[in-house]
C-alpha positions as CSV (number, residue, x, y, z in Angstrom):
1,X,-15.8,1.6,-49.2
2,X,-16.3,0.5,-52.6
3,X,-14.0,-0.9,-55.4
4,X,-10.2,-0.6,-56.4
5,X,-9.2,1.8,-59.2
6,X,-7.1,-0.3,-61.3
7,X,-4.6,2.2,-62.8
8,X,-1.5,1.7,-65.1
9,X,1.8,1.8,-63.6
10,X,5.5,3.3,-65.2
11,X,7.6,0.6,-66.7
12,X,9.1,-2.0,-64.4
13,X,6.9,-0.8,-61.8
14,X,4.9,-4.1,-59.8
15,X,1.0,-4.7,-61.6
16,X,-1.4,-3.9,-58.8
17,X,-3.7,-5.8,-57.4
18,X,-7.2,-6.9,-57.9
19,X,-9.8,-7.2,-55.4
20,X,-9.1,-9.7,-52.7
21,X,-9.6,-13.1,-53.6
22,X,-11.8,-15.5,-51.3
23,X,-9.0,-16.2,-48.6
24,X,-7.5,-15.0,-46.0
25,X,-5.2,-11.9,-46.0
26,X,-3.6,-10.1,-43.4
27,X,-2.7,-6.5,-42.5
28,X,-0.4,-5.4,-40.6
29,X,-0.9,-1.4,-39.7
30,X,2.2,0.9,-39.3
31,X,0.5,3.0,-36.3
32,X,-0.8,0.9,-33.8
33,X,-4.4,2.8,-33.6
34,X,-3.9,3.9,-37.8
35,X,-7.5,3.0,-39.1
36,X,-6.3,2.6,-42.4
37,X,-6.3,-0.7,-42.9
38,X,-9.8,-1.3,-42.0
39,X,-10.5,1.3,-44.9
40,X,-8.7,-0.8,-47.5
41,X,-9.8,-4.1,-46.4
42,X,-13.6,-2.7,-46.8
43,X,-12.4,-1.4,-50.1
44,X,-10.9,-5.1,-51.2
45,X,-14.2,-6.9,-50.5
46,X,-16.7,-7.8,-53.1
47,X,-19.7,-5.5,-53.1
48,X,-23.3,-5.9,-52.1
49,X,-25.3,-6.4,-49.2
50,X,-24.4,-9.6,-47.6
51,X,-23.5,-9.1,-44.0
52,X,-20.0,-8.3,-42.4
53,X,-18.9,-10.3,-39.7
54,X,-16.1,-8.2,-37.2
55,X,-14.6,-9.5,-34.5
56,X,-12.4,-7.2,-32.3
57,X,-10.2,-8.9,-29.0
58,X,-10.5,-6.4,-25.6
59,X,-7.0,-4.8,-26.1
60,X,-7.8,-3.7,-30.0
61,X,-10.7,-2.5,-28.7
62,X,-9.7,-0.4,-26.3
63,X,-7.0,0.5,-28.2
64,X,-8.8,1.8,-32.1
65,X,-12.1,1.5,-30.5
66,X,-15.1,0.6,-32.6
67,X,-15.1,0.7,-36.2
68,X,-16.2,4.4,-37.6
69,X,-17.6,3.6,-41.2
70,X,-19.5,7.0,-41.3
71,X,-18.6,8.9,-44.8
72,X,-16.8,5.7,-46.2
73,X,-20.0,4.7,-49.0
74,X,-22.6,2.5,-49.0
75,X,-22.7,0.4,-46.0
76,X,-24.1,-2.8,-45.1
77,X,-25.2,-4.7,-42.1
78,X,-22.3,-5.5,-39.6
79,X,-22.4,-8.2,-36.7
80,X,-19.7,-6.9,-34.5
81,X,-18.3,-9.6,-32.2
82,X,-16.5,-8.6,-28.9
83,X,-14.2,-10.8,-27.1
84,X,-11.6,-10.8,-24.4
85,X,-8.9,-13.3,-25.9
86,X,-6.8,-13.5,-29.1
87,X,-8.0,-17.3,-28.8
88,X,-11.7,-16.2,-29.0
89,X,-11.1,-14.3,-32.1
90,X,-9.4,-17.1,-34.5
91,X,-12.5,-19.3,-33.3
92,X,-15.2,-16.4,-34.0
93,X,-14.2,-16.1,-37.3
94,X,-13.7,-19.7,-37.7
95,X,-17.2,-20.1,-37.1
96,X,-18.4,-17.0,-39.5
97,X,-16.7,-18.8,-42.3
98,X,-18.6,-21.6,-42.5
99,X,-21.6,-19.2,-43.3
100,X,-22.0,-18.9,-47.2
101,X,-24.0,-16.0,-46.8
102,X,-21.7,-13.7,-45.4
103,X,-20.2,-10.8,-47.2
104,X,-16.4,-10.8,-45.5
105,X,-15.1,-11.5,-42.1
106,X,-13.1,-9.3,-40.3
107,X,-11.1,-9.5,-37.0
108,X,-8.9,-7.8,-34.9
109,X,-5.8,-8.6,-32.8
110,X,-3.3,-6.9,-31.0
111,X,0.2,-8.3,-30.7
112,X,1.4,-11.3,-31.1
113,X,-0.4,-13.9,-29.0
114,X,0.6,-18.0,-28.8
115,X,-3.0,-18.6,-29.8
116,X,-1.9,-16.8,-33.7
117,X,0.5,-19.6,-34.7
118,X,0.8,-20.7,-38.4
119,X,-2.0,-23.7,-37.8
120,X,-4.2,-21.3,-36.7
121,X,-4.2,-19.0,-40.0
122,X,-3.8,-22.0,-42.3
123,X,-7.4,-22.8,-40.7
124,X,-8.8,-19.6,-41.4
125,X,-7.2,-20.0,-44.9
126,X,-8.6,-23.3,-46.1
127,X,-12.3,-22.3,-44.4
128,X,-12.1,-18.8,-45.9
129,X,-11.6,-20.4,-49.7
130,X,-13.7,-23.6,-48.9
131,X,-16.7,-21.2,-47.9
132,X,-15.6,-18.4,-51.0
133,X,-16.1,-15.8,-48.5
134,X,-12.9,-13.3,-47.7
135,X,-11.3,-12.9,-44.7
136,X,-8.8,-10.4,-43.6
137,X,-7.0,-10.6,-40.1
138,X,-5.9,-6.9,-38.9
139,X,-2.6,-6.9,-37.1
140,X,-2.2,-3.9,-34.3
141,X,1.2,-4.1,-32.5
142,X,2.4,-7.0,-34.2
143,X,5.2,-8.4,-36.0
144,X,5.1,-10.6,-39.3
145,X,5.9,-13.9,-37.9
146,X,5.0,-17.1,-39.9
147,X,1.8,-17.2,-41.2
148,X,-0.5,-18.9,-43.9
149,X,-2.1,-15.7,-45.3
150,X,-1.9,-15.8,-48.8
151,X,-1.2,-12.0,-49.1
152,X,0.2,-9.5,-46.2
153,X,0.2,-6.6,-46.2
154,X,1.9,-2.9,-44.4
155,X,-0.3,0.2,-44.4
156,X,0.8,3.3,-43.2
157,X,-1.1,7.1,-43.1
158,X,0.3,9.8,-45.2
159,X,0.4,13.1,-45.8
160,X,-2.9,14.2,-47.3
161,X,-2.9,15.2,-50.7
162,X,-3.0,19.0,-51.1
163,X,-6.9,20.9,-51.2
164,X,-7.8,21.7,-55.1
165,X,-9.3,25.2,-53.9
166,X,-7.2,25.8,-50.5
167,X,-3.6,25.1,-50.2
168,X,-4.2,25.8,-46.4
169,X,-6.9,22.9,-46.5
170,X,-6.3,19.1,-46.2
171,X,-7.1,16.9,-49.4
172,X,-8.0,14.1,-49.9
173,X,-6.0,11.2,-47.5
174,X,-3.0,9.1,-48.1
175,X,-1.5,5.8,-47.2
176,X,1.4,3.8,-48.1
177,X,0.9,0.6,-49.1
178,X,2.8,-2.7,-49.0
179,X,2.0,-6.1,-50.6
180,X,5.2,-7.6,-48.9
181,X,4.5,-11.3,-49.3
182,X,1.5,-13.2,-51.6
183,X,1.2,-16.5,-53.0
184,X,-0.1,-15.1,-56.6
185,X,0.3,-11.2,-57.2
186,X,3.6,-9.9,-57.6
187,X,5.3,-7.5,-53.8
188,X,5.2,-4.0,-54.5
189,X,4.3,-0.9,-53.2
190,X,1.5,2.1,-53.9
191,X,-0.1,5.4,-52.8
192,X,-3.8,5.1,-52.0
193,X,-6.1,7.8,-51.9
194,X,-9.8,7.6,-51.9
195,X,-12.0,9.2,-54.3
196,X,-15.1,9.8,-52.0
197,X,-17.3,10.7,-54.6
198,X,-16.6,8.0,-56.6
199,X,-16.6,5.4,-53.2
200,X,-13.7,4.0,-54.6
201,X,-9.9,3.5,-53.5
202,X,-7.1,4.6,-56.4
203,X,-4.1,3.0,-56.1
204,X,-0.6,4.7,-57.9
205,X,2.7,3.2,-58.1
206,X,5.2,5.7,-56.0
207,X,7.8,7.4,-57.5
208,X,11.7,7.9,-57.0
209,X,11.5,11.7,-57.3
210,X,8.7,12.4,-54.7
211,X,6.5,13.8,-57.0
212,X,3.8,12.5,-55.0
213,X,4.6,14.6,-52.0
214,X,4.7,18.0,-53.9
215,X,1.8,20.1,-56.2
216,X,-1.1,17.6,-57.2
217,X,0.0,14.5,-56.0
218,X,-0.6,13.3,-59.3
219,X,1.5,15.6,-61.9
220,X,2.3,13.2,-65.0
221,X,3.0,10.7,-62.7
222,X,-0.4,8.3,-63.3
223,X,-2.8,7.8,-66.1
224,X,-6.7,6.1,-65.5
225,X,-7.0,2.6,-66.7
């Protein structure tokens, strides 16, 4: 996935934010297996080339299985990294951050295991912004304990917007998005759909009259930036 559509948002309504910044953020996903937030953590790293590192423990694995970019853009090389423990993980992409060259690391891990303690993502912080290369940590089956992630996130699927040509027909997809804690951007909350054509993800501020659930999805509720 490609960039963020920065979009304005009705009055008194929370700025949205940018592309990730070169630290580490986390994720936590609403359905244990929900793919989304791998989407939107693609769609938050810079673009080009450089490589991906993903690292995935045995029980996410088994659980979302391997990462399914087909359809989602221009990709780019990915090392995938498979491990048993939660332990193994933190020190993969430990180790992936002190490579410059990388694009983004990425890993994966389900629950809440001892080895995830607030040391361990204050390490991933300060290499991730020493190195300037982002790093996002995708939580399956976990709660928000304490943690040294800059920004945190919730992402949940949606209801898909409704078919331009077939009302019968699913559009394009949802999700419901949560910044619910960040050290710079302001907590708030958004729709995201992505614009396939345009390989990009759009982000709208929701709305108290569920306007976003009926017609277009979009009905005088939004305007391009």
């Amino acid at each position: 996935m490609g960039l963020l559509r920065m979009q304005k948002t009705p009055e008194g309504q929370p700025q949205q934010p940018g592309l990730a910044r070169f630290t580490l953020s986390e994720a936590f996903v609403e359905t244990a297996a929900d793919p989304a937030a791998l989407g939107f953590a693609l769609a938050r790293l810079p673009r080009g080339q450089r490589p991906l590192l993903w690292v995935q423990d045995r029980v996410s694995r088994k659980e979302s299985g391997f990462p399914s970019l087909a359809g989602t853009g221009p990709l780019r090389p990915i090392i995938m990294v498979n491990v048993t423990r939660a332990a193994d993980v933190l020190w993969a992409m430990e180790e992936g951050l002190r490579c410059r060259s990388l694009g983004g690391v990425i890993g994966e891990i389900w629950g809440d295991p001892a080895a995830l303690d607030f040391t361990a993502t204050k390490r991933l912080a300060l290499r991730s912004e020493a190195a300037g290369v982002a790093c996002w940590l995708i939580r399956r089956a976990a709660h928000p304990n304490l943690s040294a992630a800059r920004d945190r996130w919730r992402i949940g699927a949606r209801p898909s917007a409704p078919h331009p040509h077939d009302r019968q027909a699913p559009g394009a997809p949802r999700w419901a998005i949560e910044l619910f804690r960040s050290r710079d951007a302001k907590p708030g909350q958004w729709v995201a759909t992505y614009d396939r054509a345009a390989d990009r993800v759009d982000l709208v501020a929701p709305v108290s009259d569920r306007t976003l659930d009926a017609g277009d999805g979009t009905a005088g509720q939004r305007a391009a930036g």
